[in-house]
N, C-alpha and C positions, 0 to 999 in steps of 0.2 A: 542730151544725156552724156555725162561720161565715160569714156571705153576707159577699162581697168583690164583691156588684156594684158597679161605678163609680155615682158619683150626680151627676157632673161630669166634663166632658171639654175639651180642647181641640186642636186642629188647627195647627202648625207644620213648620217646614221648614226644610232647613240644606243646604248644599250644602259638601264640601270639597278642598282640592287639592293633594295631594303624590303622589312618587314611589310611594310605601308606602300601599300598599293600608288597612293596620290606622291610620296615621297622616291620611289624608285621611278615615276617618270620623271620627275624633275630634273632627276639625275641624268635620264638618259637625253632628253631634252641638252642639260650642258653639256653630255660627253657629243652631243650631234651641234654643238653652238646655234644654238637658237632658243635657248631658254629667257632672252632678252625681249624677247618678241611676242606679242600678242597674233594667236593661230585662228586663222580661218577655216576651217577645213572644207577642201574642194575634190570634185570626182578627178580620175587621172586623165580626163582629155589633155593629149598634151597641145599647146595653144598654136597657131600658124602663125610664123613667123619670129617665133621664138628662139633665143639663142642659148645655148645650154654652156655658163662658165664655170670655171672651177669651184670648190666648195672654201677654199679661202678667197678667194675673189668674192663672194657671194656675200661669206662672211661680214668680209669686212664694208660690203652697202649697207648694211640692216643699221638701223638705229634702236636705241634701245624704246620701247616702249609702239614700236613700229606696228600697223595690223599687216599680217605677212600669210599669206596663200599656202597652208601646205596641205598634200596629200600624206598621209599616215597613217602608218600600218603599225597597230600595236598587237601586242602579245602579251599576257600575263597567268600568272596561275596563284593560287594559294596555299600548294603542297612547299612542303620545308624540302630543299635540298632537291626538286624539282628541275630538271633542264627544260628548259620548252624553246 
């Protein structure tokens, strides 16, 4: 079997804002650079052995179209003019 531990990680964040729920993450996805990537979403164990690099460093491994591990914490609301 294949091990698909992570051996590298990084830590970013995007925030985005439209009417459209599906449309304001997309955005926030590109303001976090990782809108090119295809998400897996995993629990926060963070892995043994793991190296934690910068978030342009990280960046710039991903390939577009990449399946790419992330843990994601979203927030949305449907009130107008709402902070959350």
């Amino acid at each position: 079997m294949n091990n698909i531990t992570p051996k590298r990680m990084f830590f970013t964040k995007g925030v985005g804002y439209h009417r459209n729920e599906l449309q304001s993450f997309e955005l926030a996805l590109r303001a976090a650079g990782i809108e090119k990537c295809n998400l897996v979403y995993v629990s926060s164990i963070y892995p043994p052995e793991c190296k934690i690099i910068s978030k342009k460093k990280g960046v710039e491994v991903l390939h577009a179209g990449q399946i790419t591990f992330a843990v994601l914490s979203k927030l949305t609301t449907n009130e107008p003019n709402r902070v959350v």
